[in-house]
C-alpha positions as CSV (number, residue, x, y, z in Angstrom):
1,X,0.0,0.0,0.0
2,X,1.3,3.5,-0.4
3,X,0.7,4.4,3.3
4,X,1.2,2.7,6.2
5,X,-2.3,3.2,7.7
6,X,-0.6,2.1,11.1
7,X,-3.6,3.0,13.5
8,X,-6.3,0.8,11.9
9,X,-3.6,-2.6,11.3
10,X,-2.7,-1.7,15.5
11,X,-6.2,-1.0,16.4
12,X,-7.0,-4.4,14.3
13,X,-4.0,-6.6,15.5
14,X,-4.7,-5.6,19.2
15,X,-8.5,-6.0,19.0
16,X,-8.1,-9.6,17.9
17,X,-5.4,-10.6,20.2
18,X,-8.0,-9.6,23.0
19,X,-10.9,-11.8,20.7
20,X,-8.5,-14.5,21.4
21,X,-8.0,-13.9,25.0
22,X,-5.0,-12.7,25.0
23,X,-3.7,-9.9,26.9
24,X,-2.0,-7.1,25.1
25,X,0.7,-5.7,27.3
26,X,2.1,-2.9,24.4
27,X,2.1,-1.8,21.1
28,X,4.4,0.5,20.0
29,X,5.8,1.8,16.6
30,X,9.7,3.0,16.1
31,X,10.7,5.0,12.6
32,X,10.1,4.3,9.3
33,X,12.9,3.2,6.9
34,X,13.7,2.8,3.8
35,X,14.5,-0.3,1.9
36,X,14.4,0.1,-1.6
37,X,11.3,1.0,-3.2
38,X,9.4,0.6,-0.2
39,X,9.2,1.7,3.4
40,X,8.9,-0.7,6.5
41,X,7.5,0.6,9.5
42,X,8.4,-1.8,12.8
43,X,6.0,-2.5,15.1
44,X,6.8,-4.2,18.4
45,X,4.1,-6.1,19.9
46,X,3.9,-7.3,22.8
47,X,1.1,-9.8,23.9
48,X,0.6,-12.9,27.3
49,X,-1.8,-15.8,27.2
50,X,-2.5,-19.2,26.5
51,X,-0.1,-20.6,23.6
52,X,-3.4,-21.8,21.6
53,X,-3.8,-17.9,21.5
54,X,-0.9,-16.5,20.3
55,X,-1.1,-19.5,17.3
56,X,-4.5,-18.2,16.5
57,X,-3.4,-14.3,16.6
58,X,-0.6,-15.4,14.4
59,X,-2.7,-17.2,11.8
60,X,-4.9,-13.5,11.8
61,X,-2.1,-11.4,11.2
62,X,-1.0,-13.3,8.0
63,X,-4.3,-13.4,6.4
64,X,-4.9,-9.5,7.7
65,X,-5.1,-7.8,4.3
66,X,-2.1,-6.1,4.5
67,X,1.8,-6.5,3.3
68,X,3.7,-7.1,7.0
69,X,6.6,-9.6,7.5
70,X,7.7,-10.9,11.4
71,X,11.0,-10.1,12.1
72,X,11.4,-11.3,15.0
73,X,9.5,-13.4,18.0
74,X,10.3,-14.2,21.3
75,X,8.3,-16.6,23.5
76,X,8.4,-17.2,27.6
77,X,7.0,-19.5,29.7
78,X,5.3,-17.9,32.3
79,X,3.8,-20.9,34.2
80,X,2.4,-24.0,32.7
81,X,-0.6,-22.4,30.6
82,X,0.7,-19.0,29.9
83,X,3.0,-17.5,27.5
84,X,4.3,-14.3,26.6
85,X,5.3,-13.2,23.3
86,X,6.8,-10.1,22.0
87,X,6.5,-9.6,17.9
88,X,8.4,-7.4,16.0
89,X,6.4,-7.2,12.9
90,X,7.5,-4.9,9.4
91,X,4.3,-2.7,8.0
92,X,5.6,-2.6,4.1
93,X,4.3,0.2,2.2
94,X,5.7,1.9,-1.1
95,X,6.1,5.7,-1.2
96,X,5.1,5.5,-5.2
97,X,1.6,4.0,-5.4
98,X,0.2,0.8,-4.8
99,X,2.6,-2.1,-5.2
């Protein structure tokens, strides 16, 4: 896409973590850069629940509507039923137009 359009993919990602009974500890965005023709804005999310959760956020997020890679993803244990996961997902969007 040729914007980001970051609030509605957070305000989407974070709404169905909670659907899924997860807990969404933060969300936060850092700067845009560019890489090539496009730009990738990083967002580093950070969610807690039930690993069944997080499997079924992650099955959202790819099939949200939108051009995003995961960087990166750490998991912890918390006890025996909880997890918690921190995301660092890539928004890709082109500065020229659709893409």
């Amino acid at each position: 896409p040729s914007s980001h359009n970051a609030d509605q993919w957070l305000e989407s990602a974070s709404d169905a973590a909670v659907s899924f009974g997860l807990l969404v500890q933060s969300v936060t965005t850092s700067g845009e850069r560019d890489e090539g023709s496009y730009t990738l804005l990083p967002v580093d999310f950070v969610v807690s629940g039930s690993f069944e959760s997080v499997y079924m956020l992650l099955q959202h997020l790819e099939q949200m509507n939108r051009l995003s890679r995961i960087e990166s993803m750490t998991i912890h244990r918390i006890d025996n039923e909880m997890v918690e996961v921190r995301l660092v997902i890539h928004l890709v969007f082109s500065e020229g137009g659709e893409k």
